[in-house]
ROSE-4610 file (N, C-alpha, C; in Angstrom, 1 decimal, always signed):
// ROSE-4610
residu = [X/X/X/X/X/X/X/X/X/X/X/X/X/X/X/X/X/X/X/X/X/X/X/X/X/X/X/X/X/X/X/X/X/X/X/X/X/X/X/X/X/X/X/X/X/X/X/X/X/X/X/X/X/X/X/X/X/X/X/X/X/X/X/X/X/X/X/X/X/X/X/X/X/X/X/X/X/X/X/X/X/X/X/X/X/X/X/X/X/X/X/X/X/X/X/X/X/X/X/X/X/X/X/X/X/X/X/X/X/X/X/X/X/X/X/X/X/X/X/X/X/X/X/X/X/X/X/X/X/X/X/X/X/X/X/X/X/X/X/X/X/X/X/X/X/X/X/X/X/X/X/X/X/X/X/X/X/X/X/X/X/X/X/X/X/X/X/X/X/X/X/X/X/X/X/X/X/X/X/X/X/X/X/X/X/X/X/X/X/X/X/X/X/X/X/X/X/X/X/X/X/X/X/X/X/X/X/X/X/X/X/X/X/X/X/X/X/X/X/X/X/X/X/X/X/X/X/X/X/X/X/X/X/X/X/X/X/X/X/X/X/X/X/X/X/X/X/X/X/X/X/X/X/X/X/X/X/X/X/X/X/X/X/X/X/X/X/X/X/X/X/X/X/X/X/X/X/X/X/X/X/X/X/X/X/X/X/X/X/X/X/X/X/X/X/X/X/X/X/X/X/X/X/X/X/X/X/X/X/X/X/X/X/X/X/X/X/X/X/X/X/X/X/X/X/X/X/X/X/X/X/X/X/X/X/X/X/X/X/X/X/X/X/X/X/X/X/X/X/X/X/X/X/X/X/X/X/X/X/X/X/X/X/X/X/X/X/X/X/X/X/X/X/X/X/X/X/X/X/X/X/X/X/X/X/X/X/X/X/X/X/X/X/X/X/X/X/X/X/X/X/X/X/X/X/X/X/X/X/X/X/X/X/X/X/X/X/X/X/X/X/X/X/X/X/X/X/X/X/X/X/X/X/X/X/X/X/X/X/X/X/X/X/X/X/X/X/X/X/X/X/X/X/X/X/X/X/X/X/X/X/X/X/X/X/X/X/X/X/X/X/X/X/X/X/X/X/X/X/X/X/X/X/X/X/X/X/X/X/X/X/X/X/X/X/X/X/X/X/X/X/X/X/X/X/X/X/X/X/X/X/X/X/X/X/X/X/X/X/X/X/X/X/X/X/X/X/X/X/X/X/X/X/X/X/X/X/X/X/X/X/X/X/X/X/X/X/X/X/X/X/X]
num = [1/1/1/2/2/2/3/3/3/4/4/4/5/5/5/6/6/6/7/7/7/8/8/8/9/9/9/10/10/10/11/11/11/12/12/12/13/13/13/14/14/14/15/15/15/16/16/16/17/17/17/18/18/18/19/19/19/20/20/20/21/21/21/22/22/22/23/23/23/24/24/24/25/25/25/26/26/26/27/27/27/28/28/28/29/29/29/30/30/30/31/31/31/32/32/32/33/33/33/34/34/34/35/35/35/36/36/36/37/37/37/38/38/38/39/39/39/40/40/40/41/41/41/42/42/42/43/43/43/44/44/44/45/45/45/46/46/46/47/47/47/48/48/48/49/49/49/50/50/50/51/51/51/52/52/52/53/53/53/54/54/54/55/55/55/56/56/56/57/57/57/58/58/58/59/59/59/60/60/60/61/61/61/62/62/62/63/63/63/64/64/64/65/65/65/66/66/66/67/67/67/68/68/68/69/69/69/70/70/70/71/71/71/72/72/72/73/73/73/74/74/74/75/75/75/76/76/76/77/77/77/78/78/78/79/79/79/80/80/80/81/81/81/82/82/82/83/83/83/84/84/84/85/85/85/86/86/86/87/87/87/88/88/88/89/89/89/90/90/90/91/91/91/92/92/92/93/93/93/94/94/94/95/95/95/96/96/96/97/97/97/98/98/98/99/99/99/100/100/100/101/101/101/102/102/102/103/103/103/104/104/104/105/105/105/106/106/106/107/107/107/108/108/108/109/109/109/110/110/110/111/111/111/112/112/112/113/113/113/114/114/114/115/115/115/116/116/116/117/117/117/118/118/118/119/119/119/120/120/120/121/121/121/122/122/122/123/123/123/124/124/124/125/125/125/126/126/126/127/127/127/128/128/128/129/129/129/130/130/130/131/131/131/132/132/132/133/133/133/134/134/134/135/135/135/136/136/136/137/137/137/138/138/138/139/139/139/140/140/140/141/141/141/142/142/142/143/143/143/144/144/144/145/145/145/146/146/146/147/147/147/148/148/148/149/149/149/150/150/150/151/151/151/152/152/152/153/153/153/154/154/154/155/155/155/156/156/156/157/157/157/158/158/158/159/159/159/160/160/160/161/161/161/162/162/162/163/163/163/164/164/164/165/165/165/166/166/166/167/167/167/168/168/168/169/169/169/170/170/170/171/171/171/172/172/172/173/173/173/174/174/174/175/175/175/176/176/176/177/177/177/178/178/178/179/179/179/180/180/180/181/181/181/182/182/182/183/183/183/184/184/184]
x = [-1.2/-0.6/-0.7/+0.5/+0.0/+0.5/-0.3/-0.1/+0.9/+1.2/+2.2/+1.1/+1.8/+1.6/+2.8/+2.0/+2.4/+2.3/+3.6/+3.3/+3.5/+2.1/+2.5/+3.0/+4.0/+4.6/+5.1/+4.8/+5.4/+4.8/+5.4/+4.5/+3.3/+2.7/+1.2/+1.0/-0.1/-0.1/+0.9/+1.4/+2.2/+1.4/+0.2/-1.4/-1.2/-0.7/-0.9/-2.1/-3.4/-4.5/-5.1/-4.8/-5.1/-4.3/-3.4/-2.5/-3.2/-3.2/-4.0/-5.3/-6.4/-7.6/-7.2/-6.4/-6.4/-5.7/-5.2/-4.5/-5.3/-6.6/-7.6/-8.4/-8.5/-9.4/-8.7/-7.6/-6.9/-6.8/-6.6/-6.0/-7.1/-8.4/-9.3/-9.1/-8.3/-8.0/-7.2/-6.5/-5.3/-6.3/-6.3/-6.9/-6.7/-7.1/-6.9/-7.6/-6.4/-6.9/-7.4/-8.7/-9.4/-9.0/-8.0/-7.7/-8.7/-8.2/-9.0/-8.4/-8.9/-7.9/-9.1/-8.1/-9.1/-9.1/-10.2/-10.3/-11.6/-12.3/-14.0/-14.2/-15.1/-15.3/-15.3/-14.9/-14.6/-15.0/-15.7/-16.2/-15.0/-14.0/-12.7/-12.2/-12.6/-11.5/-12.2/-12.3/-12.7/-12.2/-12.6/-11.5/-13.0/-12.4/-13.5/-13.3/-13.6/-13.9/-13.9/-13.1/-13.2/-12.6/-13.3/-12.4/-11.6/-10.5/-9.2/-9.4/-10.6/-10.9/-11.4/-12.2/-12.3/-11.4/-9.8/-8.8/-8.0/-7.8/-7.0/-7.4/-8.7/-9.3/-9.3/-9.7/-9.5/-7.7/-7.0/-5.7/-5.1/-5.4/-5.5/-6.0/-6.8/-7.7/-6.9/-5.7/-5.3/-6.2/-7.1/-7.8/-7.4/-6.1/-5.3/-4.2/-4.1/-2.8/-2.0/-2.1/-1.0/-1.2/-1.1/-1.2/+0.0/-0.6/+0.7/+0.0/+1.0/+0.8/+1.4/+0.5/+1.2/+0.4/+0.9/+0.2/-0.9/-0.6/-1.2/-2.7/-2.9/-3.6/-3.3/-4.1/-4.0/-4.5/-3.7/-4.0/-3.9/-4.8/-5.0/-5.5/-4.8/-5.7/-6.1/-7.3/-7.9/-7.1/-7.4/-6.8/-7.5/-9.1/-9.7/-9.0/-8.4/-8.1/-6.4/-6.4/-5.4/-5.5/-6.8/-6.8/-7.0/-6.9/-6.6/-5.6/-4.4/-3.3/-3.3/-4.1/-3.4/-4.5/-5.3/-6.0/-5.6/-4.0/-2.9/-3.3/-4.1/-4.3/-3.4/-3.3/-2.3/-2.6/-2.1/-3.2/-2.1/-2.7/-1.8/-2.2/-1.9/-2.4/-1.4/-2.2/-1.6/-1.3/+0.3/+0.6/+1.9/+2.5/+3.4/+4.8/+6.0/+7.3/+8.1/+7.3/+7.8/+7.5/+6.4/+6.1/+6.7/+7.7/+7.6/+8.9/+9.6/+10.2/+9.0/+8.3/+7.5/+6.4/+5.8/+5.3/+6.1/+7.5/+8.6/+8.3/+8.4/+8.9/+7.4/+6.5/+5.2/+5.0/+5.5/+5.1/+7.0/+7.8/+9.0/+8.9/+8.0/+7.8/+7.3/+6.9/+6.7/+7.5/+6.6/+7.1/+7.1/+8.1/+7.9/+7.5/+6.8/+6.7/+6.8/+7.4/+7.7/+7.0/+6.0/+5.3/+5.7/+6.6/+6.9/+6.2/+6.8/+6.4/+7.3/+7.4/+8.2/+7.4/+8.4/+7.6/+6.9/+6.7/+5.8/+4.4/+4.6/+3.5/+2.7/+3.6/+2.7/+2.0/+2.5/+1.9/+0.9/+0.7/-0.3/-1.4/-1.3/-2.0/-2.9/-1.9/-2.4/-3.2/-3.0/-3.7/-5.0/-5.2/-6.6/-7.3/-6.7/-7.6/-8.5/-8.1/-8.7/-8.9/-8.0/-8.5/-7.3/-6.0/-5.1/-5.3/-5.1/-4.5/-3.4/-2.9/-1.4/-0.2/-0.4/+0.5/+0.7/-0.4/+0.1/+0.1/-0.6/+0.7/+2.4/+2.4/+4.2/+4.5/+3.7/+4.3/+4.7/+3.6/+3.6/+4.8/+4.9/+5.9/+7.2/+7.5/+8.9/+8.9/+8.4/+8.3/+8.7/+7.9/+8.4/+9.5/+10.4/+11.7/+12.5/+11.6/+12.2/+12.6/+13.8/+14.4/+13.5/+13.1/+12.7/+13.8/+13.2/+14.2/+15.8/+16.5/+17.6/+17.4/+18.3/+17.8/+16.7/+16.0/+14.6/+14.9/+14.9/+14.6/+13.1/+12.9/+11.8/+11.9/+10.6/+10.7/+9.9/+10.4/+10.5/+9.5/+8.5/+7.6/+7.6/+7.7/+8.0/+6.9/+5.7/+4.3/+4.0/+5.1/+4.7/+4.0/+3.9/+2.6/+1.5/+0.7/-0.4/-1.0/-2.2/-2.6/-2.1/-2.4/-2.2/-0.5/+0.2/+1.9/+2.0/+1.5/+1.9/+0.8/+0.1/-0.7/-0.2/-0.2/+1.1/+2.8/+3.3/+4.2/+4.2/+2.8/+2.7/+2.4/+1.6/+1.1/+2.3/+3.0/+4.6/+5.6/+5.3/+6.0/+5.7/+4.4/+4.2/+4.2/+4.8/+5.1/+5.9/+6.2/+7.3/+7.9/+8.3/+9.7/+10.6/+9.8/+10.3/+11.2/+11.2/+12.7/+12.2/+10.5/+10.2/+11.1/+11.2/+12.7/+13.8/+13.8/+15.1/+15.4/+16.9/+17.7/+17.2/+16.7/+16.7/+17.5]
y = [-7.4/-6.3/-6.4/-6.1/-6.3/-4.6/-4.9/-3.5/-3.6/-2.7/-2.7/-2.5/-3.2/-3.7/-2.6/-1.5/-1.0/-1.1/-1.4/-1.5/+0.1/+0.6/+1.6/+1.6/+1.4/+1.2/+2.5/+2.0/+3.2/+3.4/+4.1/+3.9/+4.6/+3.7/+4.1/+5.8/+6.2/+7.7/+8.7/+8.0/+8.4/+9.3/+8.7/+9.5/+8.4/+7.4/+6.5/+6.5/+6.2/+6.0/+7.7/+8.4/+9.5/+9.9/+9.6/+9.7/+9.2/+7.7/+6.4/+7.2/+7.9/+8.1/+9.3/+10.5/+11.6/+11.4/+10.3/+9.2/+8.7/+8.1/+7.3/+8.8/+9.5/+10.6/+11.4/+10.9/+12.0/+10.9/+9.9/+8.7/+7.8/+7.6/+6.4/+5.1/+5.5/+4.3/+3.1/+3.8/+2.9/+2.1/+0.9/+0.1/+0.1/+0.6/+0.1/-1.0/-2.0/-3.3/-2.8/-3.8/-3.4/-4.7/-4.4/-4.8/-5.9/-7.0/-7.7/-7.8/-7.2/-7.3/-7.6/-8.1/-8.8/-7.8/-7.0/-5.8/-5.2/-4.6/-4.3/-3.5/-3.4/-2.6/-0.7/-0.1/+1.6/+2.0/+3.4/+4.5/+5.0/+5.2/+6.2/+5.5/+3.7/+3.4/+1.5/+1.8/+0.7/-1.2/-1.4/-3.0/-3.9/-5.2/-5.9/-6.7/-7.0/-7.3/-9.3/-9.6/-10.9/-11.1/-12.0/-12.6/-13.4/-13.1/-14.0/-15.1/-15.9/-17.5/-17.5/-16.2/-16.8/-16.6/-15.6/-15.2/-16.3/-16.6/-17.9/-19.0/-19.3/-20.4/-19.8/-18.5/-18.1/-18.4/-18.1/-18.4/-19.5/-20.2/-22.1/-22.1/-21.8/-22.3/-21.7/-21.0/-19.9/-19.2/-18.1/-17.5/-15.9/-15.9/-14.5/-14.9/-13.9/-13.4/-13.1/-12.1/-11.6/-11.9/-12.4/-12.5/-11.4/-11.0/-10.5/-10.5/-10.1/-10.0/-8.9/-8.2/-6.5/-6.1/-5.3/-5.0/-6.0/-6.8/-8.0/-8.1/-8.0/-8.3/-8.9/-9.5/-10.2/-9.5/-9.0/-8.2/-9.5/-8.9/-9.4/-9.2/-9.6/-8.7/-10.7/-10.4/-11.5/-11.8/-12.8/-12.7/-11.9/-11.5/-10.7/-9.3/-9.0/-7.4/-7.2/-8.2/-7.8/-8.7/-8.6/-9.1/-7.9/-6.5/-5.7/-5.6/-6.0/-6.4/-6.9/-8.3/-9.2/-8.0/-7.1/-6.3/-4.9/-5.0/-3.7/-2.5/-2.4/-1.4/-1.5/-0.4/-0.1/-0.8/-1.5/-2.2/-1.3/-0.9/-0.1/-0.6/-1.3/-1.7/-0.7/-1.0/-0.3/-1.7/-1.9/-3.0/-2.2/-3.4/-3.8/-3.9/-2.8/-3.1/-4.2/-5.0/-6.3/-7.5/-7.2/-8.4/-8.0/-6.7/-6.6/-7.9/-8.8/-10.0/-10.8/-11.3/-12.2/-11.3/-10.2/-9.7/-10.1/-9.0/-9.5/-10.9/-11.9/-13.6/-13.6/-13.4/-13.5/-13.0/-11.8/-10.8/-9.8/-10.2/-9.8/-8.4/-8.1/-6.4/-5.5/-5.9/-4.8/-3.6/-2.4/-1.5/-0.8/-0.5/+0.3/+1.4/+1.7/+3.6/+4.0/+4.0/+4.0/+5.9/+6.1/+7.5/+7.0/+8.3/+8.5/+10.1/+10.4/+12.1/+11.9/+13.1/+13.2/+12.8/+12.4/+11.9/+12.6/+13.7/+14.8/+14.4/+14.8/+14.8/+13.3/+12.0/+10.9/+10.7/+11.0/+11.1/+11.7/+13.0/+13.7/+13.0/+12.3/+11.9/+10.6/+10.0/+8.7/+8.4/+10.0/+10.6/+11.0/+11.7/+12.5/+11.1/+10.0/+9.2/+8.3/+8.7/+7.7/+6.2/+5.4/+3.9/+3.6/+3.8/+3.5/+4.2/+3.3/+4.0/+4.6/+5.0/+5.6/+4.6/+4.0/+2.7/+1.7/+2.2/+1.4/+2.1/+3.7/+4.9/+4.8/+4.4/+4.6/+3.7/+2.4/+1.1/+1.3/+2.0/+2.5/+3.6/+4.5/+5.2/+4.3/+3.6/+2.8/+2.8/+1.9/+1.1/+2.0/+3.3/+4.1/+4.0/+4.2/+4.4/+3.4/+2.2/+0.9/+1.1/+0.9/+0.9/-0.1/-0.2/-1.3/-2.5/-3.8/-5.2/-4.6/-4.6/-4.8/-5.4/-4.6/-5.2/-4.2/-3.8/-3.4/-1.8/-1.6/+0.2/+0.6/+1.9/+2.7/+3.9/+4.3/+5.5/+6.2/+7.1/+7.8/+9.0/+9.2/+10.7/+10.9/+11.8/+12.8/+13.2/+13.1/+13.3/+14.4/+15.5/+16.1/+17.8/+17.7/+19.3/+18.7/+19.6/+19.6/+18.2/+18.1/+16.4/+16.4/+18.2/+18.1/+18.0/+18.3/+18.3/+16.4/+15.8/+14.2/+13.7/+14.3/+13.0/+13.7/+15.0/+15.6/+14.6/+14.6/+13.4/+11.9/+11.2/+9.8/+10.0/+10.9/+10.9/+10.5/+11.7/+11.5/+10.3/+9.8/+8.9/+7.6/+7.5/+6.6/+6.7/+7.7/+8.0/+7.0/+6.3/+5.3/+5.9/+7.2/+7.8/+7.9/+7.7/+8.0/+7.2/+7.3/+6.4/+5.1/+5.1/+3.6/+2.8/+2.4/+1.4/+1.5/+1.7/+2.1/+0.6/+0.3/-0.8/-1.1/-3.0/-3.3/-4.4]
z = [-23.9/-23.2/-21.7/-21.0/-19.7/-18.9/-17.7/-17.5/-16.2/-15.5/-14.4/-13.0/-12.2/-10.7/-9.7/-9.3/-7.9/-7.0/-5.6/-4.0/-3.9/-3.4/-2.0/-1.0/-0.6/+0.9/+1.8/+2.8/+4.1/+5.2/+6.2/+7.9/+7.7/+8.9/+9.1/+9.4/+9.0/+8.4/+8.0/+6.8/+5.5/+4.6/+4.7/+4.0/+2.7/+3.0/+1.0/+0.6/+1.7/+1.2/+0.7/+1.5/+0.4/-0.7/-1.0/-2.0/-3.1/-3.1/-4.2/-4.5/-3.3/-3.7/-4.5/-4.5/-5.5/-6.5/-6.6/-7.9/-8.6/-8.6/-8.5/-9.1/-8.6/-8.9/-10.3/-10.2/-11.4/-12.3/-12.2/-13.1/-12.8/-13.9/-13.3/-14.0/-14.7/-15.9/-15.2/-14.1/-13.1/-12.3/-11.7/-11.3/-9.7/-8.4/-7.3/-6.6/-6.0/-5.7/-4.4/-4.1/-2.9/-2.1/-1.3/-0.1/+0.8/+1.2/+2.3/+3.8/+4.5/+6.1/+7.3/+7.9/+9.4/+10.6/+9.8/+10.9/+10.4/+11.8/+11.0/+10.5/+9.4/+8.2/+8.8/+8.1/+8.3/+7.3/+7.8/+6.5/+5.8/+6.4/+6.2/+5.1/+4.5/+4.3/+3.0/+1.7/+1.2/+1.2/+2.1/+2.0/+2.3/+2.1/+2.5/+4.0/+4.5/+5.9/+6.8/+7.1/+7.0/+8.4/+9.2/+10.4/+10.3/+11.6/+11.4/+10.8/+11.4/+10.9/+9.1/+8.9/+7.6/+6.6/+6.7/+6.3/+6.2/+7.1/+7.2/+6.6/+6.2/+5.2/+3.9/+3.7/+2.5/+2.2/+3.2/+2.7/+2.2/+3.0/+2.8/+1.5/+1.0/-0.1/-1.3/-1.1/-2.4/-2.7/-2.0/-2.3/-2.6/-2.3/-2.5/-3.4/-4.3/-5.2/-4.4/-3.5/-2.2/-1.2/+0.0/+0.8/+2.0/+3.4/+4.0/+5.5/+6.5/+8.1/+8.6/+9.1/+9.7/+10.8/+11.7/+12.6/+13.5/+13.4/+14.1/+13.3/+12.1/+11.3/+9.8/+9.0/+7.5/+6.9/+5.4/+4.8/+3.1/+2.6/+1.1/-0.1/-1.5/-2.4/-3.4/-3.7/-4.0/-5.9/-6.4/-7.8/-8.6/-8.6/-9.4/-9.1/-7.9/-8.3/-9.1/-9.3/-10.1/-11.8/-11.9/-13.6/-14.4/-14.0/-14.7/-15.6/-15.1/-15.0/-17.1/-16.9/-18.6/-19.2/-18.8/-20.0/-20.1/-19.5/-19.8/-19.1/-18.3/-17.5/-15.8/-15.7/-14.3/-13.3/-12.2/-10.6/-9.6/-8.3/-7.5/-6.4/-5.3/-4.2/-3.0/-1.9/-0.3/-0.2/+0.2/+0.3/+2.3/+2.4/+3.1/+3.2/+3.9/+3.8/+3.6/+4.9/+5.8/+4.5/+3.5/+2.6/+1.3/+0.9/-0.1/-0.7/+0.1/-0.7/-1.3/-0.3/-1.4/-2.2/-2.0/-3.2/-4.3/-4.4/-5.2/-6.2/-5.1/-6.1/-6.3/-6.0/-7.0/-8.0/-8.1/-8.8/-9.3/-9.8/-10.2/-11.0/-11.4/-12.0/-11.4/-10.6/-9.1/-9.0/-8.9/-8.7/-7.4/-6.6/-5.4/-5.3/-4.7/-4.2/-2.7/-2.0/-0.4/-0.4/+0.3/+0.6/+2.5/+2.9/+4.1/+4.4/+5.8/+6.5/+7.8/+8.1/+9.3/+10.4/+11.8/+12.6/+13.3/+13.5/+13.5/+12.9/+12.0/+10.9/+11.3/+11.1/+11.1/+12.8/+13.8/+15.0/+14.9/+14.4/+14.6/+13.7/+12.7/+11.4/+12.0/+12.9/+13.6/+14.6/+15.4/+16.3/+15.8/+14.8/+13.9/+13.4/+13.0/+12.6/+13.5/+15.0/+16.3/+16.0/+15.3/+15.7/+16.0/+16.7/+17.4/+18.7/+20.2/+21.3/+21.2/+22.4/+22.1/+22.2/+23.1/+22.7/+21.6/+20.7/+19.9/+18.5/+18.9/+18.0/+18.7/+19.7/+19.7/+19.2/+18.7/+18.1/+16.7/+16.2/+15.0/+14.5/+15.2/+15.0/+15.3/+16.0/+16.3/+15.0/+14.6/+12.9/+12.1/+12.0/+10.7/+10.2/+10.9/+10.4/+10.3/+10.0/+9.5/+8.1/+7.2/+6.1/+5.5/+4.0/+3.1/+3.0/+2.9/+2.9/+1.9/+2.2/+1.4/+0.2/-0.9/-2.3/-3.0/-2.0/-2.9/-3.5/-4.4/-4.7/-4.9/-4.5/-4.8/-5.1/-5.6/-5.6/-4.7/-3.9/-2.6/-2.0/-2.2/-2.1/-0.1/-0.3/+1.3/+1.4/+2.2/+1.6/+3.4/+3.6/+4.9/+4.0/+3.0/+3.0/+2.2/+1.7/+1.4/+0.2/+0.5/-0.7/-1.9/-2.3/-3.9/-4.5/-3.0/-3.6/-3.3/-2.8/-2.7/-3.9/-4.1/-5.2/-6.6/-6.8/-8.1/-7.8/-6.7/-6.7/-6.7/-6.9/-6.7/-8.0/-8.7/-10.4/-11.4/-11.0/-11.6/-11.1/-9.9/-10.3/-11.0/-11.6/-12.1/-13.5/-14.2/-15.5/-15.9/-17.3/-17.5/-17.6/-17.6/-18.0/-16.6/-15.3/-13.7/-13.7/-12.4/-11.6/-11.0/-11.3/-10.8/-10.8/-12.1/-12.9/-11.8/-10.7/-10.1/-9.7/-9.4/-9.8/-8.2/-8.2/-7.2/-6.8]
């Protein structure tokens, strides 16, 4: 039995990671892949921690199932977090717009879920979390409103009111009966 593989995608404070955690809190059985990125460890935020140099050797070595590049940082999920996976349980990672082609050809059953907010909402969100200057919240917001690669479908959550209306919409959309399936 195998289980299905979720990208989170969408601009930086969309709230995905609080979405996942009250997903995670409702649904424990689903598996969240813990993230590797070359940036220093945070309380706000579980990943593991690696510098550019040892990323890039881990990468060399095939030491990532996914590998990706965003925001002038390396993002990765190692092959253990996704062996949930052949023992039919759910894996849901915070993944990347810009990488969802080759997620894709790694992984061809991929499911999208693109969690956006108005640009309102994500400025202020990006602002509350203080590890961006402002210049590089305007960078961040430019991006938002970047479209997903052509080709790709998702399913779509608008995540501008309260946690429990976005993580009651990330729940449902991971029902098999949803629109995940949407034609890509």
């Amino acid at each position: 039995m195998t289980g299905r593989l979720f990208a989170i995608v969408g601009p930086s404070g969309a709230g995905k990671d609080r979405l996942i955690a009250g997903l995670i809190a409702a649904r424990p059985e689903i598996h969240r892949a813990r993230r590797t990125i070359t940036r220093p460890p945070a309380e706000s935020e579980d990943f593991e921690s690696l510098s550019a140099a040892e990323f890039a050797a881990l990468r060399g070595r095939g030491g990532f199932a996914l590998s990706w590049l965003a925001h002038g940082l390396g993002y990765g999920l190692r092959a253990a977090e996704l062996a949930p996976l052949a023992a039919g349980r759910d894996v849901i990672f915070n993944g990347s717009r810009a990488a969802l082609p080759e997620c894709l050809a790694a992984f061809p059953q991929l499911r999208v879920i693109e969690i956006t907010a108005a640009p309102a909402v994500l400025q202020a969100r990006l602002a509350g979390r203080g590890r961006e200057d402002g210049a590089e919240i305007a960078r961040r917001l430019d991006r938002a409103a970047l479209a997903l690669p052509p080709g790709i479908g998702a399913v779509r959550i608008v995540n501008d009111g309260p946690p429990e209306a976005g993580i009651a919409a990330l729940i449902a959309a991971l029902q098999p009966a949803s629109a995940c399936a949407a034609s890509r």
